[in-house]
Each structure stands twice: as structure tokens, then as C-alpha cells.
C-alpha positions as CSV (number, residue, x, y, z in Angstrom):
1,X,-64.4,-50.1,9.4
2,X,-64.2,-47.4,12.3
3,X,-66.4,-48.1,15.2
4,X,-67.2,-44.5,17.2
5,X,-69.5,-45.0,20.4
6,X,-70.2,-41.8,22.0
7,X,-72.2,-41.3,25.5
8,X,-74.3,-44.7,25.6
9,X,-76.9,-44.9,27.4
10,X,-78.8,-47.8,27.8
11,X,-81.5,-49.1,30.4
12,X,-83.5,-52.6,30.6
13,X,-86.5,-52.9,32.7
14,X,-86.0,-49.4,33.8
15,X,-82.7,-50.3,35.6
16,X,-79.7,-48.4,33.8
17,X,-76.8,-50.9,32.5
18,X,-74.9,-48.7,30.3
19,X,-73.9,-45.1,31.5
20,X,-72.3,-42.8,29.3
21,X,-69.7,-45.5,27.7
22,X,-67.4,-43.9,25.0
23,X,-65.3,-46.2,23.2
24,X,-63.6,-46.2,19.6
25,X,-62.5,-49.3,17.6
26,X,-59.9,-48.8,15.1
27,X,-60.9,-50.7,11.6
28,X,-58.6,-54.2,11.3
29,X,-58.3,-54.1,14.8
30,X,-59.3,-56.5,17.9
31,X,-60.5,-55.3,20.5
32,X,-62.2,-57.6,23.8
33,X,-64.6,-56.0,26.3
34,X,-63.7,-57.1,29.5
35,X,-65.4,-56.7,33.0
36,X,-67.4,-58.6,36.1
37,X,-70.8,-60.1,35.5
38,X,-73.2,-57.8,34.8
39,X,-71.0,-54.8,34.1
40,X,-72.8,-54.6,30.6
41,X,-70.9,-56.2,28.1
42,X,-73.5,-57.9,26.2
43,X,-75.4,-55.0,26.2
44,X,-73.0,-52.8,24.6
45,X,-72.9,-55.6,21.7
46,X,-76.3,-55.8,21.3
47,X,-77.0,-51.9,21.0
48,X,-74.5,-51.6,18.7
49,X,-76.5,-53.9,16.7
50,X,-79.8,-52.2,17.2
51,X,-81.4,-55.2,19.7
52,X,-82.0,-52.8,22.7
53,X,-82.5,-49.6,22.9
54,X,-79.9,-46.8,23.6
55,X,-79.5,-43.0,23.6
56,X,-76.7,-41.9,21.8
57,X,-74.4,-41.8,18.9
58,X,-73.2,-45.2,17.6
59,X,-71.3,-45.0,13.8
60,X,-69.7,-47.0,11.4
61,X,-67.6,-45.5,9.3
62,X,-68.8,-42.1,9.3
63,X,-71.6,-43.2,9.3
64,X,-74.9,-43.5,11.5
65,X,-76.0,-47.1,12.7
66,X,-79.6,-45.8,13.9
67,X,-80.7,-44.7,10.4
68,X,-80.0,-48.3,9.1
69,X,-82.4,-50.6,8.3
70,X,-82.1,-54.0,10.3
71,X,-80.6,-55.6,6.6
72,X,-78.7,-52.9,5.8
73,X,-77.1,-53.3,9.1
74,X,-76.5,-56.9,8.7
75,X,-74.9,-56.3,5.6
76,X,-71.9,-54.1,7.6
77,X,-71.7,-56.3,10.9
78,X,-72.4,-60.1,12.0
79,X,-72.4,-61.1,15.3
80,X,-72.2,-64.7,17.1
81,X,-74.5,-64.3,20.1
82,X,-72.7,-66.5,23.0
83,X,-76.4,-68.9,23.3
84,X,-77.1,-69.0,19.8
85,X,-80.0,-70.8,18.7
86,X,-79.6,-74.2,17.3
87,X,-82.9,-75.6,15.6
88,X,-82.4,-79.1,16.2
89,X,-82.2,-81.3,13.1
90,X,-80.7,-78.8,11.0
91,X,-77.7,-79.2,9.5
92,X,-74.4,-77.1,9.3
93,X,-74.8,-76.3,5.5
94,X,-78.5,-75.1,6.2
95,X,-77.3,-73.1,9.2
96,X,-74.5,-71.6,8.0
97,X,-76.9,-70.4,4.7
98,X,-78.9,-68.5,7.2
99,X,-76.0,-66.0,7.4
100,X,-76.7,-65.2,3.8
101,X,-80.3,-63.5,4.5
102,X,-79.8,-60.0,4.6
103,X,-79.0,-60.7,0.7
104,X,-82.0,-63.2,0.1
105,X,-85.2,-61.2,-1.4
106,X,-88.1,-61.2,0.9
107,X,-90.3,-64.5,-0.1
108,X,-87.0,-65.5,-2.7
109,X,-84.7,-68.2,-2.3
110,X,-81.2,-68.7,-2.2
111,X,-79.3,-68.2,-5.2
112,X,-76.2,-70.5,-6.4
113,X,-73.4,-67.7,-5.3
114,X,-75.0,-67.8,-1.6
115,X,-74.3,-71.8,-1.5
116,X,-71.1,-71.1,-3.4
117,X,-69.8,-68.7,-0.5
118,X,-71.6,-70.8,2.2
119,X,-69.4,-74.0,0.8
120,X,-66.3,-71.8,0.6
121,X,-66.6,-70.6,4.1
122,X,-67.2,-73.9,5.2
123,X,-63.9,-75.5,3.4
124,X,-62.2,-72.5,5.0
125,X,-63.5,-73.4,8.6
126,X,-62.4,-77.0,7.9
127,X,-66.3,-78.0,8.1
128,X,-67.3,-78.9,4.7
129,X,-67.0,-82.6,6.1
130,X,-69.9,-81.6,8.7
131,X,-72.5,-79.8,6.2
132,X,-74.8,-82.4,5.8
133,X,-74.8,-83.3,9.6
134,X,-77.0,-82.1,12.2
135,X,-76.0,-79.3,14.4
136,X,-76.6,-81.0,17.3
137,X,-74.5,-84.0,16.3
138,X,-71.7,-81.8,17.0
139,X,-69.0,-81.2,19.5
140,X,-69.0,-77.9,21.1
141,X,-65.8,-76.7,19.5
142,X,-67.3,-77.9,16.0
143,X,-70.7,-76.0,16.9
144,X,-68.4,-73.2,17.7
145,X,-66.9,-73.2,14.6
146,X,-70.6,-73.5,12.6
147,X,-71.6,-70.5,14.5
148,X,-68.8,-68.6,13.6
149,X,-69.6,-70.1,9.5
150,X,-72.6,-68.4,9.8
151,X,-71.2,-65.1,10.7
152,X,-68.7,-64.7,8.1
153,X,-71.1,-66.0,5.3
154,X,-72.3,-62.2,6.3
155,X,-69.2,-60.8,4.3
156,X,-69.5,-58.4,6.5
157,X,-66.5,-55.9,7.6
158,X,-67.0,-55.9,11.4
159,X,-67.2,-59.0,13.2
160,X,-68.8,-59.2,16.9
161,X,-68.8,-62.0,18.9
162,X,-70.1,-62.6,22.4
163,X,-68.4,-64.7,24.5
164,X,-67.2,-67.6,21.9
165,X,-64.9,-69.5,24.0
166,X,-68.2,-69.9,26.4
167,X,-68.0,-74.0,27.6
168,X,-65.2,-74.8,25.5
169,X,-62.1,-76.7,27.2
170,X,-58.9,-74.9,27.1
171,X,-57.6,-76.4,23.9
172,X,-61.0,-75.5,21.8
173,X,-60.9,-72.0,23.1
174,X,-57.0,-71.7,22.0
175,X,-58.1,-73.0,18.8
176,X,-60.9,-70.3,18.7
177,X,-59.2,-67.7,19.4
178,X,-56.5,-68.8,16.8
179,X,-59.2,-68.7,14.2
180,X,-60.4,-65.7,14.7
181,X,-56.8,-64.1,14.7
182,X,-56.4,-65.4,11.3
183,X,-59.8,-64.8,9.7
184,X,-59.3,-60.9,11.4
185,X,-55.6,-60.6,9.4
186,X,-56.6,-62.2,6.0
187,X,-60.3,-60.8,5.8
188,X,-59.2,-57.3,7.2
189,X,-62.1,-57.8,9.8
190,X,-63.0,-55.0,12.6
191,X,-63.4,-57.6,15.8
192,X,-65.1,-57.2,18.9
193,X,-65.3,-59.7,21.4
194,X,-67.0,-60.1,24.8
195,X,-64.7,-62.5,26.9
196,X,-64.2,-63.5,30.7
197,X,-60.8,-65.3,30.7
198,X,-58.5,-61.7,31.4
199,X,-55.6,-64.1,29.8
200,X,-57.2,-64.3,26.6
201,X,-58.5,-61.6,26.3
202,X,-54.8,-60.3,27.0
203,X,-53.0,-62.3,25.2
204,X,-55.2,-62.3,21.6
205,X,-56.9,-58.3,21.7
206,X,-55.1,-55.7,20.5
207,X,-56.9,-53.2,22.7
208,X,-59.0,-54.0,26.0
209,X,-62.2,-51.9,27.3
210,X,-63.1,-52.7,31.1
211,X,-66.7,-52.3,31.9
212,X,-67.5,-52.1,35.1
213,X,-71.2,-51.0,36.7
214,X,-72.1,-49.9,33.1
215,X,-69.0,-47.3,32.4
216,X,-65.6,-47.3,31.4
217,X,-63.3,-47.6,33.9
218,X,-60.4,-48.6,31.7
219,X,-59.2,-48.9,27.9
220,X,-56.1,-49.4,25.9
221,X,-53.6,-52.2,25.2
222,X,-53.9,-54.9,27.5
223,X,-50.6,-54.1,29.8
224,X,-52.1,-50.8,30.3
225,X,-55.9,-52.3,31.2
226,X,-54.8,-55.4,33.1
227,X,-53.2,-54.3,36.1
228,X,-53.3,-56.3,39.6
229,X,-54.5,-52.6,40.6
230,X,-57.9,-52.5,38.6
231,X,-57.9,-56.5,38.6
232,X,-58.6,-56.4,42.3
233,X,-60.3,-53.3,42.1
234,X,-63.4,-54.3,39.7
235,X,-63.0,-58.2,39.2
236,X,-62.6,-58.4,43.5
237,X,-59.4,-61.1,42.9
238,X,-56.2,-61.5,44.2
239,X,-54.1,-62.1,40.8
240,X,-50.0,-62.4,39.7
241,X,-49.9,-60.5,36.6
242,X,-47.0,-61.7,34.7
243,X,-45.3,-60.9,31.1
244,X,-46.0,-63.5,28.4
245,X,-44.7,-63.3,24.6
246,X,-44.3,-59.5,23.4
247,X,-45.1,-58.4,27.0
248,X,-48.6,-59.3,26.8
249,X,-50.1,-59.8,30.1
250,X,-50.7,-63.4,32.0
251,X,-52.8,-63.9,34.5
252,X,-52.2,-66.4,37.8
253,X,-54.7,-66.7,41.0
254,X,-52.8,-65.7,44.4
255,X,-53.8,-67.6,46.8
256,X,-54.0,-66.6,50.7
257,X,-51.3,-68.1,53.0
258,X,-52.7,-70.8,54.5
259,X,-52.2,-72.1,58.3
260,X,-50.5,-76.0,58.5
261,X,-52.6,-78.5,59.1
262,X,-52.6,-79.3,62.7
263,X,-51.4,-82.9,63.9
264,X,-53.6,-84.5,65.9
């Protein structure tokens, strides 16, 4: 599904964080909002989802996300908050069954096709060994993983997720970012991720959208977005931007010259 934001506007405490950011995402396609702390990036995924409020036009497929109901939304998009919360003792089965509630009648109960698709997302994720352990018996890869369970147990169309390779070491965040490739090509999922490593993001996304003091400053594929230009520019970094596989960009740290150490 089609993803049309048009002049968002969006202030918190009074403060404006969002000014006037215009952005489309194609259906099937990935696409990673990138930008410095606090240039709004949470924000945008969160008024997209309704959780803040915004002035104006945010639609799905044609059509209008403001006259949904919060469980009609939920029906058309899940999203994987990057400091989700994880009641303690409950287990990955129980968790993951949660993503099932915009189906589940008010005061009803599960029925056996929401634990059938809960169990099948689970065997997909590799975690139907994990369902009857406790969340926080879990690595941080494996938690990430649950979270994500939970999300597609939606069988929704459009997939957000903030920040998921948060905390994760390098391998566990490949392996993320893997997953999500796949589940995106064999579900025919609309993605939109929040990330901070610009390597990622360049390397997975199919399009990029720099935020930077609440706006757009850039958008497109990610040779187009991540230049050393608007690197220094918005992210205030000395970087190497090389060519990986298919031309995607790679990102290296340039470090000043420094002076020899003196002998004494």
C-alpha cells in the first residue's frame, strides 16, 4: 500500500518538531528515515499512526488515515516501537498474541485461527522453540525478533518499525535487517524504518528520507541522499563515502591528521 504524507505539521509541548514534511512511500517498497537526534523521526512514525497529533493529510491507499478508527488502523499498519514494553513474565507466545487484538471482540477471547497464525509466525521467525519462555529470558536479538512476531501477527500491509537494530551488536542487526528484507519480498510488505547507522540504512532501504530540524532536507535512493556533502552538513561528521555491492553507499569515519607524538 501507497503511503502519501502531505504538509505535516506536528508540535509537542508547544515546540514544533515536524514542519511541513512531504514524503511518499511507494507500496512493496523500503524506505529508512534517516537524520541527527531529534530531527523528528519518531515523530513522523508515530503520527502516521495517530499517537500525536498533526495537521495535515496523511493516506493509505487513497485513503484517509485520520477518519480511521484506532482498530481499523491497526488492521492496515503495525509498528515495533524501538522501547517496546516487555511485561515481565510473559512469555513469547502470549506476546506475540497481543498482535492479534485489533481482531479480538471487545471482552472476547482469542479464537483458534489467532493462535494458528501466532504459531505460524512464530515457526517462520525461528521462535516457536522460545513460545513458552519468558520475554525477558531472552537475548536481545531474540527479543528483537519476538517484537517483530508481534507485528506481523497484525497481517497488516505496511510495516513500521522504529529503530530495530537499537542495542543489537553488529551481527544481530545484520541478521535483522536480513529478516526484514525477506519478510518485505515474500509478504509484499510497505516498510518504513527509523535507523541511525547511515550504512544500513544505505545498504538495506530502497529509498532514504533525511530529516533534519523537523523538514526534509533530502529524499531518494540512498547514493542520491547520502553524500559526504549533506553527511557533514546535517549529521556535523567528517565521513568517506564509498561504493559497496550495486553501488550502494558505505560509510567510513575520517579522522583528523593527527600531530606525532613527541619524544621525550
Amino acid at each position: 500500500m501507497t503511503i502519501e504524507i502531505r504538509g505535516l505539521d506536528v508540535a509537542l509541548g508547544g515546540r514544533p518538531v515536524l514542519k511541513g514534511v512531504s514524503l511518499d512511500v511507494p507500496s512493496g517498497s523500503w524506505t529508512a528515515v534517516i537524520g541527527p537526534n531529534g530531527a523528528g523521526k519518531s515523530t513522523l512514525l508515530r503520527a502516521v499512526l495517530g499517537l500525536v497529533p498533526s495537521r495535515g493529510g496523511i493516506t493509505l491507499a487513497g485513503s484517509d488515515l485520520a477518519a480511521l478508527k484506532p482498530r481499523q488502523r491497526a488492521r492496515l499498519i503495525a509498528y515495533a516501537p524501538q522501547s517496546p514494553n516487555i511485561p515481565v513474565g510473559m512469555t513469547v507466545f502470549d506476546y506475540t498474541l497481543l498482535g492479534r487484538s485489533p481482531y479480538i471482540p471487545h471482552l472476547g477471547r482469542e479464537s483458534a485461527r489467532d493462535r494458528a497464525i501466532v504459531a505460524e509466525v512464530l515457526d517462520r521467525l525461528d521462535l516457536t522453540g522460545f513460545a513458552s519462555r519468558p520475554l525477558d529470558h531472552l537475548s536481545g536479538g531474540e527479543r528483537q525478533r519476538a517484537v517483530l512476531a508481534r507485528a506481523l501477527a497484525q497481517q497488516t500491509s505496511v510495516l513500521l518499525l522504529d529503530e530495530p537494530t537499537t542495542a543489537l551488536d553488529i551481527g544481530h542487526q545484520q541478521q535483522v535487517m536480513e529478516l526484514v528484507d525477506q519478510l518485505r519480498l515474500s509478504d509484499e510488505l510497505t516498510v518504513v524504518t527509523t535507523i541511525h547507522d547511515l550504512t544500513l540504512a544505505g545498504q538495506y532501504a530502497d529509498d532514504l528520507v533525511l530529516l533534519s530540524d523537523g523538514r526534509v532536507a533530502a529524499a531518494g535512493p540512498p547514493a542520491r541522499v547520502l553524500t559526504r556533502a549533506a553527511v557533514e552538513e546535517h549529521f556535523d561528521a567528517r565521513v568517506h563515502v564509498g561504493a559497496g555491492p550495486g553501488g550502494r553507499p558505505i560509510l567510513s569515519l575520517e579522522r583528523p591528521l593527527e600531530r606525532p607524538l613527541e619524544r621525550p
